[in-house]
C-alpha positions in Angstrom: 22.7 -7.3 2.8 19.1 -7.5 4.6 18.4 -5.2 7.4 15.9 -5.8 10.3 14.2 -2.2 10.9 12.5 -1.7 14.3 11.0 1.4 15.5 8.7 2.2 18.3 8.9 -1.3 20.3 7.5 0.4 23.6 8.3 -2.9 25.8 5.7 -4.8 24.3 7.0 -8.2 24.0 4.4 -10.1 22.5 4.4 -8.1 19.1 8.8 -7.7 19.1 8.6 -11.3 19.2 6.3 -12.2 16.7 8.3 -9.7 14.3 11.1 -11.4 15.2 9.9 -14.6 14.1 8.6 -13.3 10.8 11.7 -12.1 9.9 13.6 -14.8 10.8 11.8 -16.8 8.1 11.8 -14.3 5.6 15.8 -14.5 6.8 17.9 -10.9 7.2 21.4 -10.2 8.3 21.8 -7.4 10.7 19.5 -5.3 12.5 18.8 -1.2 12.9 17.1 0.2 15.6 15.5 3.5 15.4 14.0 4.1 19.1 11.6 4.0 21.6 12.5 0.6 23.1 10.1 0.9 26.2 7.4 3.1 27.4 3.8 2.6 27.4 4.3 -1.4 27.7 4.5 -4.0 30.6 8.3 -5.3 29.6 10.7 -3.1 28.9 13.4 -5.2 30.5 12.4 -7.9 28.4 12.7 -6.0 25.4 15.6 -4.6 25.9 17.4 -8.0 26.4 15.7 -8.9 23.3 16.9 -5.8 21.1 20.6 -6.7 22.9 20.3 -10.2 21.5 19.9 -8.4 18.2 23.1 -7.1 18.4 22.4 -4.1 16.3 24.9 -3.0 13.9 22.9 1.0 14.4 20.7 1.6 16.9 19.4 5.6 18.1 17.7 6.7 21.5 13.9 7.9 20.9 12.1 10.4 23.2 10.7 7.7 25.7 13.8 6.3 26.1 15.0 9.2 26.9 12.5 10.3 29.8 12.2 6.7 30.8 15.8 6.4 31.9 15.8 9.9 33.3 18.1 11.9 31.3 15.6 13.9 30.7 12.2 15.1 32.2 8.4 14.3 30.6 8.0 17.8 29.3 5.2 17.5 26.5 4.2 14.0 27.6 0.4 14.0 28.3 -0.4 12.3 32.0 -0.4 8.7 30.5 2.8 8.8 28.8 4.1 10.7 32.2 2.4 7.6 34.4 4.1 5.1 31.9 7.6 6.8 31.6 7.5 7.1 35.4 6.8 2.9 35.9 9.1 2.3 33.6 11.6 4.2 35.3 10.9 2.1 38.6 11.0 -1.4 37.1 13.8 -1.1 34.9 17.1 -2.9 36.2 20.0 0.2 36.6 21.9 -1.6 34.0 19.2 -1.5 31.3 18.6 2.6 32.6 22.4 3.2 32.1 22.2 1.3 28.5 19.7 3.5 27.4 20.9 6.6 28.7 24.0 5.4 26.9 22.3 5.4 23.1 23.1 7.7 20.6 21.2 10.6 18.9 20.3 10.4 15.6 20.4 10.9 12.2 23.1 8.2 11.8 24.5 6.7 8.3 25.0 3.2 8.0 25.8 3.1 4.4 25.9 4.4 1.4 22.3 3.4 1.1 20.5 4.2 4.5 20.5 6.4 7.2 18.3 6.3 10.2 16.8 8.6 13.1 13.5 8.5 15.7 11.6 11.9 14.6 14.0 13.6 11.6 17.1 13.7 10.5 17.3 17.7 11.3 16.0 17.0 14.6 15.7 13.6 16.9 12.3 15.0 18.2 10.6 16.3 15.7 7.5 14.8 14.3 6.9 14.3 10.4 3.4 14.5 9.6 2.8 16.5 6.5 4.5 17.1 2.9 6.2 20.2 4.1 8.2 18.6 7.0 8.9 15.2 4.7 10.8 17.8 2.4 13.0 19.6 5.5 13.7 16.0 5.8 14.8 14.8 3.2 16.7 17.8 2.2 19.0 17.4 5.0 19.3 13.7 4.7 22.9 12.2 3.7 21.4 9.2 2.3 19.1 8.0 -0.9 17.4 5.9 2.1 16.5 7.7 5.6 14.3 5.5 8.0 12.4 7.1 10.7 9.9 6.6 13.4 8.6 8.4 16.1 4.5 9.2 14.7 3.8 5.3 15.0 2.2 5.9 11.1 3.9 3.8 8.7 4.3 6.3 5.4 6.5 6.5 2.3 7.7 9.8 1.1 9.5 10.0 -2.1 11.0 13.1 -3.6 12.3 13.4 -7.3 13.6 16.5 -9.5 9.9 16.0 -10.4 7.7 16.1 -7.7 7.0 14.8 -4.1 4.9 11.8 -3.6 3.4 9.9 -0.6 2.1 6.9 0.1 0.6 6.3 3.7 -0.4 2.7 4.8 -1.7 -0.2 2.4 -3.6 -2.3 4.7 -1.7 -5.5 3.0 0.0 -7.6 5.0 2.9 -7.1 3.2 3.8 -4.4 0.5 7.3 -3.4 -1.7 9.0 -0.3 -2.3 11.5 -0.7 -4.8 14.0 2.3 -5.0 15.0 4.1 -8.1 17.8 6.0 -9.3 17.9 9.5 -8.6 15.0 9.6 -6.3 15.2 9.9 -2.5 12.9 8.3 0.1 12.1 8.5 3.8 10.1 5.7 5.4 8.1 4.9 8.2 7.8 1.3 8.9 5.6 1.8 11.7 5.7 0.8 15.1 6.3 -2.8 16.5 4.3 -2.6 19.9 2.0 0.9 19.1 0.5 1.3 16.4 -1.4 4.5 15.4 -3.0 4.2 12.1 -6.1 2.4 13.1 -4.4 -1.0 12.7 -3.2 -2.7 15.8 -1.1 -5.2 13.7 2.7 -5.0 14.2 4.8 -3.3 12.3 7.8 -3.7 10.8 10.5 -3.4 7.8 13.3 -5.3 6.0 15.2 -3.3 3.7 17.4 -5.5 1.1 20.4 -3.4 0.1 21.2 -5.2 -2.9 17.9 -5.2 -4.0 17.5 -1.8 -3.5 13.6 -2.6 -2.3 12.1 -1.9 1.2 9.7 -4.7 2.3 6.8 -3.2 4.7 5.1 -6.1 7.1 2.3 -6.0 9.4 1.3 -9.3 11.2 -1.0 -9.8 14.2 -0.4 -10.8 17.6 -1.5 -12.1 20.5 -2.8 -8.6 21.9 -4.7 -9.7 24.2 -1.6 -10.9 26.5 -0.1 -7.9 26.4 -3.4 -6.0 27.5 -4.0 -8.4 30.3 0.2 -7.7 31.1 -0.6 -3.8 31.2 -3.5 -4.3 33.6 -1.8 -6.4 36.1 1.1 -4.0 35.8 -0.6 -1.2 37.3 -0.6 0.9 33.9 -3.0 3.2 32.8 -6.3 0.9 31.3 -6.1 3.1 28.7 -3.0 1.9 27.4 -4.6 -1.9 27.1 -7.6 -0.7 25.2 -5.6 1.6 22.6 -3.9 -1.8 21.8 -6.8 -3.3 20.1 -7.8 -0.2 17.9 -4.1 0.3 17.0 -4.7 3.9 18.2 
């Protein structure tokens, strides 16, 4: 079994669909979804018919879904996420507001192997940034494998009877984690359509379960249509330029 992971989309079309492309080369069998379908980006209907397509076997809600559908209110968005959630609000269909209203909390298991969730498994919110919130999480984790999103930062935490390790992003186009026994991992692939760790490549993860291995991809795309798609929108300017700097 191969898994499609995709986290942190936010309606950006151009970089879901050249993931989506890559990984239908590289070939994978069902897909998991861990959040943030729209906000920030010019097509969230688009994506979501996309992800749909997808027909993910797991998929949880993420914090801008959330406020973009209006089950809940932009506390603790700054004003550009607030201008973005509201847009998005307006120019999604009712049917796509109702589906994502409709999405589940996480953490959820899928298998024996992996679990996923947007910020933690102890709480769908939360952000993991540091050691000591990677080991909250993967304490409370049911799973040898939890996947997680949410800070846009691809990372790999990895916690044996021995010690905790962490590996943050590799700059390779593509890079391997290959699980061992006895040892527990939580993973950020990094987001598809925002990237925040200075690389504005998209990000993205296959994890094969037989293999027990995690493959990490970044690939570019055509950023420059989705900035040019975010201006004509009406969207903040600063949400074009960020694209470029993955930032």
């Amino acid at each position: 079994m191969r898994y499609l992971i995709l986290t942190d989309i936010h309606a950006n079309l151009e970089a879901l669909d050249a993931c989506l492309d890559d990984a239908r080369a590289r070939r994978f069998d069902a897909t998991l979804v861990l959040g943030d379908l729209v906000g920030y980006g010019p097509d969230p209907n688009a994506v979501i018919e996309r992800v749909q397509s997808l027909k993910p076997i797991a998929i949880v809600r993420g914090n801008h879904d959330k406020v973009a559908c209006g089950l809940e209110q932009a506390e603790g968005f700054n004003a550009v996420a607030k201008s973005a959630a509201h847009w998005t609000f307006e120019v999604m269909t009712p049917e796509y507001r109702d589906w994502l209203a409709a999405l589940p909390e996480g953490p959820h298991e899928v298998d024996d192997l992996v679990e996923i969730c947007h910020g933690s498994p102890f709480d769908e919110d939360a952000y993991i940034f540091d050691e000591l919130d990677a080991v909250r999480a993967l304490k409370v984790s049911g799973r040898p494998l939890c996947l997680f999103g949410h800070t846009h930062y691809p990372v790999t935490f990895q916690l044996s009877a021995e010690a905790l390790d962490s590996f943050g992003p590799s700059g390779a186009a593509e890079s391997h984690v290959r699980m061992q026994p006895g040892v527990k991992y939580l993973i950020n692939p990094g987001s598809v359509g925002q990237p925040r760790d200075g690389d504005p490549r998209a990000a993205y993860a296959i994890v094969d379960v037989d293999r027990r291995c995690v493959e990490l991809l970044r690939l570019k795309y055509p950023v420059e249509e989705t900035q040019a798609k975010v201006i004509a929108a009406g969207l903040p300017e600063v949400l074009a330029q960020r694209l470029a700097v993955g930032r």
